[in-house]
N, C-alpha and C positions, 0 to 999 in steps of 0.2 A: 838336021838342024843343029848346029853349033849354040853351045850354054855355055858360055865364059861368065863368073861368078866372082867379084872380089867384096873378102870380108870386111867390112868400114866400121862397126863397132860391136867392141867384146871384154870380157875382162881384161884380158892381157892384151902382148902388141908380141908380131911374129918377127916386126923389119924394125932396122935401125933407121927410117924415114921419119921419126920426132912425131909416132903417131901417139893419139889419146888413148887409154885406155879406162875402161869403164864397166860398172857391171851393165851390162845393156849387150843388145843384140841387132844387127841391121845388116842387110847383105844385099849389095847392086848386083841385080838380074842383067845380061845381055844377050838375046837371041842374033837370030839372023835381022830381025826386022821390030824386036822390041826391045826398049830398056823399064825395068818395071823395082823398084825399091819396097823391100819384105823386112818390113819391120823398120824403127826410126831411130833405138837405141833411148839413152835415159837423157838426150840433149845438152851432153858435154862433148863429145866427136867428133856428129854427124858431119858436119860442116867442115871441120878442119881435118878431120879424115880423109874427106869426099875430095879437098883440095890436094893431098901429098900424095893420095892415088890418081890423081886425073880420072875423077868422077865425075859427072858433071849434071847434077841432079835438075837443072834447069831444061836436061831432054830425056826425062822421063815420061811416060805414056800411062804411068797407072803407081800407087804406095797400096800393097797391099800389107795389112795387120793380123799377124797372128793370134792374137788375141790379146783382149783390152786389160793387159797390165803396163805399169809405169813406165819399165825397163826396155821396152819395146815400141812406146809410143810418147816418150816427152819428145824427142825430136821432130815430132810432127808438126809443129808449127815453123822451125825452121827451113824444115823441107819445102810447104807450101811456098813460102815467101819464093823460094827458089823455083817452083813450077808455075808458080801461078793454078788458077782454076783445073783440078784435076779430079780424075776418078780418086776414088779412099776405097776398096774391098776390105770386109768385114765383116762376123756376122752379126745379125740383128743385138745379141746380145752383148757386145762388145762394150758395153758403157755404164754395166753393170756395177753397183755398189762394192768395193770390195778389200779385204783387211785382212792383216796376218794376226795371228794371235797364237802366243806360245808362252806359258808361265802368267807375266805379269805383263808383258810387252804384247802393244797391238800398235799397230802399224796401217794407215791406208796405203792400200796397194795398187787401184784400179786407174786407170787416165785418168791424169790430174787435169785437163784440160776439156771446159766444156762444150757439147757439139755445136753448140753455135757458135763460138766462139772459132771454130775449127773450121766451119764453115762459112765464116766471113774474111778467113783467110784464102777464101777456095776449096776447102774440102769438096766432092759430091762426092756421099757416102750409098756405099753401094752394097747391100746387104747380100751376104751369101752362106745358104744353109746347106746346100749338097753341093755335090761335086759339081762344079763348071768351071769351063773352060773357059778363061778371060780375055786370054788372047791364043793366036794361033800355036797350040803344042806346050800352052801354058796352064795348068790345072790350079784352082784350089781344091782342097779336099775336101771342102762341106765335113759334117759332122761327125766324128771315128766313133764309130760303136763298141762300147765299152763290154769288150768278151772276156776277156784272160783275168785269169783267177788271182794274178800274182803284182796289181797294177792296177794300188787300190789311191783313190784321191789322198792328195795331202790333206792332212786332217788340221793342218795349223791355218787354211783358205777358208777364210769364211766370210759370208755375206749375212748384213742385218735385216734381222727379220720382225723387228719392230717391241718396244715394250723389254729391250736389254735382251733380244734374245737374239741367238745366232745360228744359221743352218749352213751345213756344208758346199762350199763351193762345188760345183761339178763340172766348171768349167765346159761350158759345153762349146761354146765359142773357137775353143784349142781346135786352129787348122795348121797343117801345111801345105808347100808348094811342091806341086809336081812336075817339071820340065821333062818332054818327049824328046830327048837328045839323040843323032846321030848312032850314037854308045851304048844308049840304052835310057832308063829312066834316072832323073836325079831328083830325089826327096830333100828338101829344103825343110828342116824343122823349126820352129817356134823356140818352145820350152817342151813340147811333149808331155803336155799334161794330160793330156789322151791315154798317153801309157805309148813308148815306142814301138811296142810289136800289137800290138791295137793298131796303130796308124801304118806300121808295113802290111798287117794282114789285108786291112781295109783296102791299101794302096794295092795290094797282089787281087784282088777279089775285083776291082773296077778295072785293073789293065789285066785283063786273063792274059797268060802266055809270054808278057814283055819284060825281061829280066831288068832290073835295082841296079841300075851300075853304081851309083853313089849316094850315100845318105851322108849328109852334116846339118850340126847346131844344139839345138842345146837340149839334151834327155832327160833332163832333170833327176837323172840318177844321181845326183850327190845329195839327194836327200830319203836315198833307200837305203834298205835295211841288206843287210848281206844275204838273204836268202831271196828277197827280189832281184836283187843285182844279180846273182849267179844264174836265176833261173831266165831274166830277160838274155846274159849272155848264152846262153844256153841257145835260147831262143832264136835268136836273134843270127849265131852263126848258121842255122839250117835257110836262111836266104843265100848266102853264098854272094853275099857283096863283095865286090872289088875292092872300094873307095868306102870306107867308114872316116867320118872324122867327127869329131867331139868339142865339146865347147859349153860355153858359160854355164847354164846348170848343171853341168856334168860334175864338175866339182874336181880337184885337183888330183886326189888320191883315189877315183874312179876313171878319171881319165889314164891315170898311170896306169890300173889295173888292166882297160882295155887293152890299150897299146902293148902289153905285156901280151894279152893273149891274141887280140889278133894281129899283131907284129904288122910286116909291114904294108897292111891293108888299111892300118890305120893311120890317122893324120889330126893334127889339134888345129882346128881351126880361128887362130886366133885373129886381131884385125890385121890387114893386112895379107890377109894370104888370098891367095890368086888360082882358078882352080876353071879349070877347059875340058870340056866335054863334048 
């Protein structure tokens, strides 16, 4: 089965096509027989992205959400308007409370948008906690088991726990998408708040034997420390990926360092780029 993938929103822009750029993340799925929309970006793009790539989100068959922050999901009401009545994959916890806090600065982070409100535009929200299969050769990940000692939650994520008080985000919501391609498998990431070698291990342990041809999106490595960074890069080359590429949470000066090591395996996927498997 053929997976042809174009990025629609991201920080930056790859093409001189007068695209948006945004922090935000969204990337149109195309199999042989489904078009399916992973994630909706922060609702400045979506729309006029979708239009300079001849996207056409109004024959999509399913929005699936990586998990229920901002950046990922304010364009979900635009989307809708465009599909009418559709599936939303998500898991249960996906609408969770949620706020950045660092120093003096706190921030709500979580969907600004509430579910009924989501679902009077058409949402049907479709809870997914382990791995299933949504469509034919199309996976979510369900829930990545938090192993690796080196790929510990951000600690600035936190959710209110009533009476001023605040407990760690653990994100457990954090999925990605796995496509059964032709080539091999392609991992479609979120933000990887999972921990990205959490989410290949997870990924190698549910598909015994079928090699990773490509992983991209956003690893949230621009917000580690240089002994997670090295140890994930570490890590992370004993997959033996082809196709790595990087993007919004990676952060600018972790993206360089990739590409630096694994040259030309790597790729910045910013909006705009176009990627066939």
């Amino acid at each position: 089965m053929r997976c042809d993938c174009t990025v629609l929103c991201e920080n930056s822009v790859t093409t001189a096509l007068g695209l948006i750029g945004e922090h935000g993340w969204a990337v149109h799925v195309a199999t042989d027989d489904h078009q399916i929309l992973f994630d909706t970006g922060q609702g400045l793009g979506l729309l006029h992205n979708s239009e300079r790539l001849g996207v056409h989100l109004d024959q999509l068959d399913g929005i699936v959400i990586s998990h229920g922050h901002y950046d990922h999901t304010s364009g979900l009401p635009d989307a809708l308007r465009r599909t009418g009545p559709t599936d939303v994959f998500l898991h249960p916890d996906g609408f969770s409370s949620r706020y950045w806090l660092k120093d003096e600065e706190c921030r709500e982070i979580g969907i600004h948008f509430r579910r009924e409100y989501l679902e009077s535009l058409g949402a049907r929200f479709l809870p997914i906690r382990e791995l299933t299969e949504i469509f034919p050769r199309i996976f979510l990940s369900g829930e990545i088991p938090r192993i690796s000692t080196f790929e510990p939650p951000d600690p600035h994520m936190k959710c209110p726990a009533g009476e001023g008080r605040w407990v760690q985000d653990q994100l457990r919501d954090d999925q990605s998408l796995v496509v059964r391609s032709d080539q091999g498998l392609v991992v479609i990431l979120g933000c990887a708040h999972a921990g990205l070698i959490n989410i290949l291990n997870h990924v190698s342990a549910r598909f015994p034997g079928e090699p990773i041809h490509a992983l991209f999106g956003g690893t949230h490595l621009g917000f580690a420390g240089s002994d997670q960074f090295q140890a994930t890069v570490e890590a992370l080359e004993a997959f033996e990926i082809p196709h790595i590429g990087a993007s919004h949470c990676t952060g600018l000066d972790n993206s360089a360092r990739l590409h630096h090591h694994f040259k030309e395996r790597f790729f910045f996927a910013a909006a705009g780029t176009k990627l066939s498997y």
